[in-house]
Backbone as JSON Lines, residues from 0, in Angstrom:
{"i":0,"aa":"X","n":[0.85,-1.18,0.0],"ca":[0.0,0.0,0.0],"c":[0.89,1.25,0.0]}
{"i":1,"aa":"X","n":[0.76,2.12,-0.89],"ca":[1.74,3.18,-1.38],"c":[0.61,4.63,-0.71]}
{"i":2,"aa":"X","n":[1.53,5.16,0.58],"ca":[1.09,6.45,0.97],"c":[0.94,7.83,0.54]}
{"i":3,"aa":"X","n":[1.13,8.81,0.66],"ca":[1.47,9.82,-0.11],"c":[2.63,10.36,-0.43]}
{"i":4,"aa":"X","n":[3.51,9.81,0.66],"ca":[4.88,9.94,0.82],"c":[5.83,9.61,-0.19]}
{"i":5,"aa":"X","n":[5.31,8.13,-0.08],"ca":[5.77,6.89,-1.24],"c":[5.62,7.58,-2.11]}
{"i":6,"aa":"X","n":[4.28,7.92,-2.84],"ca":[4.11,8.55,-4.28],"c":[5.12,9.75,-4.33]}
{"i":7,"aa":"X","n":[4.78,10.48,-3.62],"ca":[6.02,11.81,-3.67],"c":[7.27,11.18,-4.09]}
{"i":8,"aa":"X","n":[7.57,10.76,-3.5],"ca":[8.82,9.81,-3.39],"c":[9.26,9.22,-5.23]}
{"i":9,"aa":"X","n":[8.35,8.68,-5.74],"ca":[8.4,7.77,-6.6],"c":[8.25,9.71,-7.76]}
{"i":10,"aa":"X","n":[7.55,10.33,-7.39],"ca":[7.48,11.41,-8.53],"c":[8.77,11.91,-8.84]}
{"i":11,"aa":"X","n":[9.69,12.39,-7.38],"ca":[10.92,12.57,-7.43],"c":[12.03,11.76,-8.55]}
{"i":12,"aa":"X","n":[11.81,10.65,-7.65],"ca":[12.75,10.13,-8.57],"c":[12.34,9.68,-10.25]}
{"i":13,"aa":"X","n":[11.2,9.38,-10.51],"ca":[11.08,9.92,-12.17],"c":[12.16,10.65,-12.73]}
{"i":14,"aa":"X","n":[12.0,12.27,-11.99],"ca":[12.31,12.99,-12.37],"c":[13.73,13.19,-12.63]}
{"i":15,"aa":"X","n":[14.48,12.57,-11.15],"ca":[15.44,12.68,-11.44],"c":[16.08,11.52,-10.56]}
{"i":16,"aa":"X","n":[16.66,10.29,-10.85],"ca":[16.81,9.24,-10.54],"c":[18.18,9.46,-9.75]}
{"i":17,"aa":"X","n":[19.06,10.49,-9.72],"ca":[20.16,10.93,-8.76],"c":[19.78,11.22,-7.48]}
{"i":18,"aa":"X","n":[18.99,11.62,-7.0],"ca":[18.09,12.04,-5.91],"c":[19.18,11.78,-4.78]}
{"i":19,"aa":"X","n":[20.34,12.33,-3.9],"ca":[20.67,11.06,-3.08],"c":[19.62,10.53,-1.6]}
{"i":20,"aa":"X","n":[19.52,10.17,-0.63],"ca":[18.5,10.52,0.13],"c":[19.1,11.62,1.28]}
{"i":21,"aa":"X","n":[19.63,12.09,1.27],"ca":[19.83,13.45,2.17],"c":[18.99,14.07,0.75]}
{"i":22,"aa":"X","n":[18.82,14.57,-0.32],"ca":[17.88,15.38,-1.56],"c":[16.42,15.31,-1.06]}
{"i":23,"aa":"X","n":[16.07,13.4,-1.36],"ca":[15.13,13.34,-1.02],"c":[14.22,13.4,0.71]}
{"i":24,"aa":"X","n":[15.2,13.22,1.54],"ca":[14.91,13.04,3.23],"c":[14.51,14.87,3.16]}
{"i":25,"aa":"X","n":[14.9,15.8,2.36],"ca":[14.27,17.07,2.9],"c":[13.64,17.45,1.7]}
{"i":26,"aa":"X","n":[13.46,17.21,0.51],"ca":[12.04,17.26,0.13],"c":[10.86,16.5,0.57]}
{"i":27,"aa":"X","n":[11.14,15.68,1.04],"ca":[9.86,14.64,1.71],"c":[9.87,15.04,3.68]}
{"i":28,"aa":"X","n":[10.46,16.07,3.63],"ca":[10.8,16.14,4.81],"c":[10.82,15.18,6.4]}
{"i":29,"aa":"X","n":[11.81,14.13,6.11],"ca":[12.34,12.99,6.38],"c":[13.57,12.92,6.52]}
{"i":30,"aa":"X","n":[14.45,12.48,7.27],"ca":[15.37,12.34,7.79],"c":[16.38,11.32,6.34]}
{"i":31,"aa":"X","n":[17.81,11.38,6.53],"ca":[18.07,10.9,4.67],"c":[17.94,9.45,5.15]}
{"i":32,"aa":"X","n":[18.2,8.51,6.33],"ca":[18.09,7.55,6.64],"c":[16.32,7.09,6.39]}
{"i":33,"aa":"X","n":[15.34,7.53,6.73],"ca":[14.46,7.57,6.3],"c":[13.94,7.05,4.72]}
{"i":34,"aa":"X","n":[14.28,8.17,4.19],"ca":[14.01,8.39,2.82],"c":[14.73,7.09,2.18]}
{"i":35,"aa":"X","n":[16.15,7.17,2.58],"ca":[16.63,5.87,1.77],"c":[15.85,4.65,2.18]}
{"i":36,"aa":"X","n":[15.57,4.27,3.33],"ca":[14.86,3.05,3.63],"c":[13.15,3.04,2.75]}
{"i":37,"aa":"X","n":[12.72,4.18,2.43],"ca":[11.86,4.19,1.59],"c":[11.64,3.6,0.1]}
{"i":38,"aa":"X","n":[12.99,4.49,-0.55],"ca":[13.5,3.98,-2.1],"c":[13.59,2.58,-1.68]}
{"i":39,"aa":"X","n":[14.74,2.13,-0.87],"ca":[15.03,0.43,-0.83],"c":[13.82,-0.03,-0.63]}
{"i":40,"aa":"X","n":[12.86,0.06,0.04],"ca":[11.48,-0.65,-0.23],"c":[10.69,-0.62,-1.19]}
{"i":41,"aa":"X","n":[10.85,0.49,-1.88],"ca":[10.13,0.39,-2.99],"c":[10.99,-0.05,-4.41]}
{"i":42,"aa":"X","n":[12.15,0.09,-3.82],"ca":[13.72,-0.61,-4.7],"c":[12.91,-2.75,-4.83]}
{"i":43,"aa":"X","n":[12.68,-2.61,-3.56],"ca":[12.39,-4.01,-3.2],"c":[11.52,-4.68,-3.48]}
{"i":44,"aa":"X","n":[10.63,-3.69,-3.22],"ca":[8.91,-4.41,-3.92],"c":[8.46,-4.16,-5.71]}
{"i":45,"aa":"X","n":[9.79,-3.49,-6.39],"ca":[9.43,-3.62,-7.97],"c":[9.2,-2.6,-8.34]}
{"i":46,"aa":"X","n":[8.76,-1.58,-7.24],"ca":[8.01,-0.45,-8.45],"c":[9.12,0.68,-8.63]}
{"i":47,"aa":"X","n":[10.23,0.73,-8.64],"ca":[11.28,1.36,-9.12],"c":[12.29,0.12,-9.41]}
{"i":48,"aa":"X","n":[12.02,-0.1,-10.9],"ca":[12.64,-1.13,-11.73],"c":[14.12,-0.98,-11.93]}
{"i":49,"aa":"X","n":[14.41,0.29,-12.07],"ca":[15.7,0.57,-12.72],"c":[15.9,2.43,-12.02]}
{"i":50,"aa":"X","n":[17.61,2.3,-12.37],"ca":[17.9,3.72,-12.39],"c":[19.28,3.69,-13.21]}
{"i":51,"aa":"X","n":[18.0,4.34,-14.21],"ca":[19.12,4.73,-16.21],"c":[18.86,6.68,-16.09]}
{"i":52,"aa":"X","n":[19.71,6.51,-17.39],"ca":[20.18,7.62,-18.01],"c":[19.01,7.67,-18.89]}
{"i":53,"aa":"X","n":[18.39,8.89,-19.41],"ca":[18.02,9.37,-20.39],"c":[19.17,10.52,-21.71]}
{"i":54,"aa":"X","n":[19.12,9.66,-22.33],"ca":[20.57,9.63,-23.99],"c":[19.39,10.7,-24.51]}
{"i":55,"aa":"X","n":[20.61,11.6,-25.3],"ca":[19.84,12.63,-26.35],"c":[20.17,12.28,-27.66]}
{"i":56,"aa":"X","n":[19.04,12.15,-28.17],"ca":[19.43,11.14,-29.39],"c":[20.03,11.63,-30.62]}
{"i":57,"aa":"X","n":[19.76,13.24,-30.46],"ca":[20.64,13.94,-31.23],"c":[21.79,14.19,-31.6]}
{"i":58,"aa":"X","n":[22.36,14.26,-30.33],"ca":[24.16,14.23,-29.98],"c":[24.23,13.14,-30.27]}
{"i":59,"aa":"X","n":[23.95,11.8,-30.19],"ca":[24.11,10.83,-30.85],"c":[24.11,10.54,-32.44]}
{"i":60,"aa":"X","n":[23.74,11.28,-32.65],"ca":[23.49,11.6,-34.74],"c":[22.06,10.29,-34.36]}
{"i":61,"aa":"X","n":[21.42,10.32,-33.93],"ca":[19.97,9.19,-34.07],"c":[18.99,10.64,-34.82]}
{"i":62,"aa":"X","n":[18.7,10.87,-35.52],"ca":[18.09,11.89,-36.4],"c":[16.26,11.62,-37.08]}
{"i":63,"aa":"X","n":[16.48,9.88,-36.62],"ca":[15.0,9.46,-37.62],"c":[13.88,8.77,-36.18]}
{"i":64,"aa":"X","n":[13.19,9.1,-35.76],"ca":[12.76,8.22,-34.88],"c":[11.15,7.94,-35.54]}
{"i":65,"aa":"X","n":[10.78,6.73,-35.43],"ca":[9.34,6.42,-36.42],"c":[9.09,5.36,-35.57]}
{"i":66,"aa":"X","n":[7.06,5.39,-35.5],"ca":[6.92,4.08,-35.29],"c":[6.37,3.21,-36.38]}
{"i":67,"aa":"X","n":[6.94,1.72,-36.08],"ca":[6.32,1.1,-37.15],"c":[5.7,-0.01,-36.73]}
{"i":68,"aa":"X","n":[4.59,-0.05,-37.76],"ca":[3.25,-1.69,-37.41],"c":[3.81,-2.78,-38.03]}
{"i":69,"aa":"X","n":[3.7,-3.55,-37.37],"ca":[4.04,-5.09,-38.06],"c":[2.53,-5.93,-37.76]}
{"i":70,"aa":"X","n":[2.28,-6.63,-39.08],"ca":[0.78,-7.92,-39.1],"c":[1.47,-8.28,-39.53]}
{"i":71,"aa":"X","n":[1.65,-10.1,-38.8],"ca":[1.92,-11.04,-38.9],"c":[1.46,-11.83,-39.46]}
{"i":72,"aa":"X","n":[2.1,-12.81,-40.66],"ca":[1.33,-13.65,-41.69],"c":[1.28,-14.69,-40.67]}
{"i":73,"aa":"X","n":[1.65,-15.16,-39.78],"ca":[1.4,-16.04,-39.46],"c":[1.37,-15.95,-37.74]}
{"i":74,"aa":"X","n":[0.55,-16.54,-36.78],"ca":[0.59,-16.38,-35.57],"c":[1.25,-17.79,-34.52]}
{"i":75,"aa":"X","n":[2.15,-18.5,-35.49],"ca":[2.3,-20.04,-34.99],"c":[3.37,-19.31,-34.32]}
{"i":76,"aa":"X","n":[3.27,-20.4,-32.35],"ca":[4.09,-19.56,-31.52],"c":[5.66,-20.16,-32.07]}
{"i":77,"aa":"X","n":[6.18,-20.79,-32.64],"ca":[7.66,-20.71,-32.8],"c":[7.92,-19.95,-33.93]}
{"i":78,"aa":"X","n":[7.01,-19.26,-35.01],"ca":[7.35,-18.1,-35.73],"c":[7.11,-17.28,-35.21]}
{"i":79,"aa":"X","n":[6.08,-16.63,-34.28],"ca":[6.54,-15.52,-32.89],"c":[7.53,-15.11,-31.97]}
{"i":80,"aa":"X","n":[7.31,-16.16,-31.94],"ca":[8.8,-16.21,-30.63],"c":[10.19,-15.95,-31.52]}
{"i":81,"aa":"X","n":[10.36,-16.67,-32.54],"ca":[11.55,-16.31,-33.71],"c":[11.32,-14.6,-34.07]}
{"i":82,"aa":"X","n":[10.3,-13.98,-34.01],"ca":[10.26,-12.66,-34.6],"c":[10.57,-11.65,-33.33]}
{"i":83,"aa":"X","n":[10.23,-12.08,-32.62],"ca":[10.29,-11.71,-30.82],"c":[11.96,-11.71,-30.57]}
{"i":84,"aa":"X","n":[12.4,-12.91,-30.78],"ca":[14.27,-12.88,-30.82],"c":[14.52,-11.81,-31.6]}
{"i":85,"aa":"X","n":[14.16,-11.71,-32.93],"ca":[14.72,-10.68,-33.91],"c":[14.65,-9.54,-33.56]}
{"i":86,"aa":"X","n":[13.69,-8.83,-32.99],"ca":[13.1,-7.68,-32.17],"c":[13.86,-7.41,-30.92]}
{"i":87,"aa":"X","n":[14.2,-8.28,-30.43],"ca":[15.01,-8.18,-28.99],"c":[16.66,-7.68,-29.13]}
{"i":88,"aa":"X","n":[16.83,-8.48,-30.15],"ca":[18.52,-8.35,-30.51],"c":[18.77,-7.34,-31.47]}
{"i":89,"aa":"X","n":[17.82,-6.16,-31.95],"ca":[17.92,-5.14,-32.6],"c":[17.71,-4.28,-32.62]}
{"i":90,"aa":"X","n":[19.2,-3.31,-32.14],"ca":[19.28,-1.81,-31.59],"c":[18.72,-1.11,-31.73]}
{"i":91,"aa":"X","n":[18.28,-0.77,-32.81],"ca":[17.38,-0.17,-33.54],"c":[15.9,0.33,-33.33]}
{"i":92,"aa":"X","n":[15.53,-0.85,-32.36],"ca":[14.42,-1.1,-31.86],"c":[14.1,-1.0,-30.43]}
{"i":93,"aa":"X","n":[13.5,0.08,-30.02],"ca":[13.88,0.52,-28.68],"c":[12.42,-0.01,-27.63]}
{"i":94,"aa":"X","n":[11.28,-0.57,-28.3],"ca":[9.89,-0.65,-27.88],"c":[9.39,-1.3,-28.38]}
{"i":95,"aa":"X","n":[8.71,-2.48,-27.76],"ca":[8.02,-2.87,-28.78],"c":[6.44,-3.47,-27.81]}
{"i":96,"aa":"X","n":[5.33,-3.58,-28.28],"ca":[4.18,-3.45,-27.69],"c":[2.95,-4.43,-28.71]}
{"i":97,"aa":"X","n":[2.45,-5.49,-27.92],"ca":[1.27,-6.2,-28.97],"c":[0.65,-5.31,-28.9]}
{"i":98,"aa":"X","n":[-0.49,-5.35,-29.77],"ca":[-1.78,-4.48,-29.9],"c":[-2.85,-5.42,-30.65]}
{"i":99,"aa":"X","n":[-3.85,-4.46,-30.3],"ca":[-5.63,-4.96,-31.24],"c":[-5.23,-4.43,-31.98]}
{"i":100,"aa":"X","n":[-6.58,-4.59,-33.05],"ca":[-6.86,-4.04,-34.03],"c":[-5.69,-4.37,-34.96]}
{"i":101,"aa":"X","n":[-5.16,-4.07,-36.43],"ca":[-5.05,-4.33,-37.37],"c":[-3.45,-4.83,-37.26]}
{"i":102,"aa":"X","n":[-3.01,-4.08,-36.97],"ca":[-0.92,-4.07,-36.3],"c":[-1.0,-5.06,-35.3]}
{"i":103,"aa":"X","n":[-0.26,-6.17,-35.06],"ca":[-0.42,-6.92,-34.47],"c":[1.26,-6.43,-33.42]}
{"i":104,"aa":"X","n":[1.78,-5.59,-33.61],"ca":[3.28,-4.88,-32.93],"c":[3.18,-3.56,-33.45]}
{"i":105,"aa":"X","n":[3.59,-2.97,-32.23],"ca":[3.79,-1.5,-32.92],"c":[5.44,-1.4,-32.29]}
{"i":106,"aa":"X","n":[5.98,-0.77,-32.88],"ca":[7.83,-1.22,-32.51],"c":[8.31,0.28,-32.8]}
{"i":107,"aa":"X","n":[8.58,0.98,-31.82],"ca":[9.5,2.72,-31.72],"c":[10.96,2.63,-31.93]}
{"i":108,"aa":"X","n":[11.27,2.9,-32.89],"ca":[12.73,2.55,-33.83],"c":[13.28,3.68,-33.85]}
{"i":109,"aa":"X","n":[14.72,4.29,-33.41],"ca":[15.63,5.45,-33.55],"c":[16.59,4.76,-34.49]}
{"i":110,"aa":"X","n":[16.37,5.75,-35.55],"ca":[17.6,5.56,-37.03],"c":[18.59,6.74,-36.88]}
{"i":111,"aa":"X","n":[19.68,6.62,-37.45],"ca":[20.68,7.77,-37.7],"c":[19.99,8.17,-39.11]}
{"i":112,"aa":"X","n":[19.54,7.48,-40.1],"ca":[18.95,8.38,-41.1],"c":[17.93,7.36,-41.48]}
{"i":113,"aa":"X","n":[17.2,8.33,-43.0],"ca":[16.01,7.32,-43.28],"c":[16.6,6.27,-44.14]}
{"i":114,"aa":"X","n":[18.01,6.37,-45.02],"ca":[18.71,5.18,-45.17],"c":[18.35,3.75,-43.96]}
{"i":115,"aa":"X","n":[18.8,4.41,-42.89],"ca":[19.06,3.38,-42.16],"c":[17.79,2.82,-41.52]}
{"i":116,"aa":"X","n":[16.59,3.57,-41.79],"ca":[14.99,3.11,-41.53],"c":[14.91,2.23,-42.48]}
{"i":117,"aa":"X","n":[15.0,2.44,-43.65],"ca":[15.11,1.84,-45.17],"c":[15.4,0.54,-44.79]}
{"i":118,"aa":"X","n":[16.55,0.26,-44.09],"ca":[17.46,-1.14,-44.05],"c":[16.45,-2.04,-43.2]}
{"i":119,"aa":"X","n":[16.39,-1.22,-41.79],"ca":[15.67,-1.88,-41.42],"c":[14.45,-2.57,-41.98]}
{"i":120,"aa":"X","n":[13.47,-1.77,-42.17],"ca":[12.39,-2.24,-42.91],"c":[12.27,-2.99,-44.03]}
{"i":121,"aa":"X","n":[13.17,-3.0,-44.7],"ca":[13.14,-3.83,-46.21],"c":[14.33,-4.98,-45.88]}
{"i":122,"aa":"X","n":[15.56,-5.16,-45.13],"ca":[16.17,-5.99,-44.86],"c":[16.11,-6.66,-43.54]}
{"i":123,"aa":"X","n":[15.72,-6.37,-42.76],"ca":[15.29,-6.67,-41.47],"c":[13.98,-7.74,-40.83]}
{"i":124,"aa":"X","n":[12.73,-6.16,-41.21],"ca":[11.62,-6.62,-41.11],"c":[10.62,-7.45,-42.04]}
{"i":125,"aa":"X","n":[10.72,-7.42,-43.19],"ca":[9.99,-7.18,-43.96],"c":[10.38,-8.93,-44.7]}
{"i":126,"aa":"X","n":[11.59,-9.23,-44.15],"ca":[12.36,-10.67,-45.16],"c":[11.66,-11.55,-44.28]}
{"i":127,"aa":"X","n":[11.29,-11.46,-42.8],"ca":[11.63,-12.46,-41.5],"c":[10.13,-13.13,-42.43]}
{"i":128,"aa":"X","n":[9.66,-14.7,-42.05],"ca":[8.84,-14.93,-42.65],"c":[7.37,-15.28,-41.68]}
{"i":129,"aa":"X","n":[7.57,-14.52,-40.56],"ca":[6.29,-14.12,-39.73],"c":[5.73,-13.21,-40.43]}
{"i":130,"aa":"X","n":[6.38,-12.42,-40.62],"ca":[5.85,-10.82,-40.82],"c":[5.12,-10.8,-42.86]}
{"i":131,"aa":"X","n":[3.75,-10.38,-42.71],"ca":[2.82,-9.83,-43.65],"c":[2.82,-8.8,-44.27]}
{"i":132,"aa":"X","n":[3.3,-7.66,-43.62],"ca":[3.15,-5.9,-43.63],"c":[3.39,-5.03,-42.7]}
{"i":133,"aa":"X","n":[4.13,-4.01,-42.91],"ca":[4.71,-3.61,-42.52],"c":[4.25,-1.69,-42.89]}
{"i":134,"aa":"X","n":[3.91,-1.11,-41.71],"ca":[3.87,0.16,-42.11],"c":[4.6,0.94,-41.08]}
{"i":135,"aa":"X","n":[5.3,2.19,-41.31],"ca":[5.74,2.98,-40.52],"c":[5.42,4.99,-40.95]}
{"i":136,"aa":"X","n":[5.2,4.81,-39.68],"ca":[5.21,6.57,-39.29],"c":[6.46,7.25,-38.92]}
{"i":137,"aa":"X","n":[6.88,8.2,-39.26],"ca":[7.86,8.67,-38.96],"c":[7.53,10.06,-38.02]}
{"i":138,"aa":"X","n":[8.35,10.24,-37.4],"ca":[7.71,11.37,-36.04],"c":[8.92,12.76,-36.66]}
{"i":139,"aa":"X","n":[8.36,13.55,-36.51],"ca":[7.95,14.74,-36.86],"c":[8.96,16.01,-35.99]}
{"i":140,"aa":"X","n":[8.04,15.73,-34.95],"ca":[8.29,16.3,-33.76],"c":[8.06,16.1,-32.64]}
{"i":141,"aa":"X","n":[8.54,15.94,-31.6],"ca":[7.38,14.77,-30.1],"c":[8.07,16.23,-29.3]}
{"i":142,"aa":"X","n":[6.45,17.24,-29.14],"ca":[6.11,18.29,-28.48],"c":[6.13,17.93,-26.95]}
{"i":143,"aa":"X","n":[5.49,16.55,-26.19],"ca":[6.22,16.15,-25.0],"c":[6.73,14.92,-24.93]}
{"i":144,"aa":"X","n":[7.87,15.41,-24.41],"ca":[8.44,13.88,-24.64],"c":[8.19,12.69,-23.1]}
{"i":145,"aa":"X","n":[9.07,11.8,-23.04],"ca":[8.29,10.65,-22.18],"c":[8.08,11.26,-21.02]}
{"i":146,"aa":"X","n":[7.26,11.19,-20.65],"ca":[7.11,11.56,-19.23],"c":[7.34,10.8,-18.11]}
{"i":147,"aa":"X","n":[7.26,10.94,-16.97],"ca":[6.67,10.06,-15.63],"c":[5.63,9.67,-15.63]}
{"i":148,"aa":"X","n":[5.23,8.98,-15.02],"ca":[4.08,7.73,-14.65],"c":[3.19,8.81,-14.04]}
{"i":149,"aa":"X","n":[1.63,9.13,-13.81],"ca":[1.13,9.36,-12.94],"c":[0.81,8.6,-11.93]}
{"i":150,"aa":"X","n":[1.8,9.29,-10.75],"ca":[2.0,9.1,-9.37],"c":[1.02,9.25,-9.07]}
């Protein structure tokens, strides 16, 4: 059962996953021994999975970011699971999510260019012999970018 504290707690670190707990023990106004025994419990019980970096994909030369649908010609689970490996082991591919309706994957892909969207999609995706069709969107502009969870 997550208090208000907890949530505070968990908004913080969204935000900024450095937090040390002397940061957080006086924004939560809590002692830092406190606060840390907080994170470690909630370190403990799962709901703070990780503590990463957020990469700018720019300084990176990553220049193309698109999502793309994949329908599957076929739904037999060892040609899934084979397309699922392929998806896992490719950088390229930063997300990937089943869905209803028509796209049976929707998969959030950062390219250095649309060359290198190109590859993917026509050498990658498009050969594996699960995969039916293949469409992609290419993003534009992402006015907000990922956010935090509502706490």
């Amino acid at each position: 059962m997550l208090d208000e504290t907890d949530r505070h707690l968990l908004r913080l670190v969204q935000r900024d996953a450095t937090l040390t707990a002397d940061a957080l023990g006086r924004a939560l106004n809590l002692s830092p021994s406190q606060a840390g025994r907080r994170r470690a419990r909630l370190e403990t019980d799962g709901l703070i999975r990780a503590t990463v970096a957020r990469l700018d994909p720019s300084k990176l030369d990553l220049n193309v970011q698109a999502f793309v649908q994949v329908q599957m010609a076929s739904h037999a689970p060892d040609r899934a699971r084979a397309f699922l490996r392929l998806l896992e082991t490719e950088p390229r591919v930063v997300s990937v999510w089943t869905m209803t309706g028509e796209a049976d994957y929707l998969l959030r892909v950062w390219c250095h260019d649309l060359t290198t969207l190109n590859d993917l999609i026509h050498r990658v995706l498009l050969p594996h012999d699960a995969v039916a069709r293949v469409q992609s969107q290419i993003v534009m502009d992402q006015p907000k970018r990922d956010g935090p969870l509502p706490v």
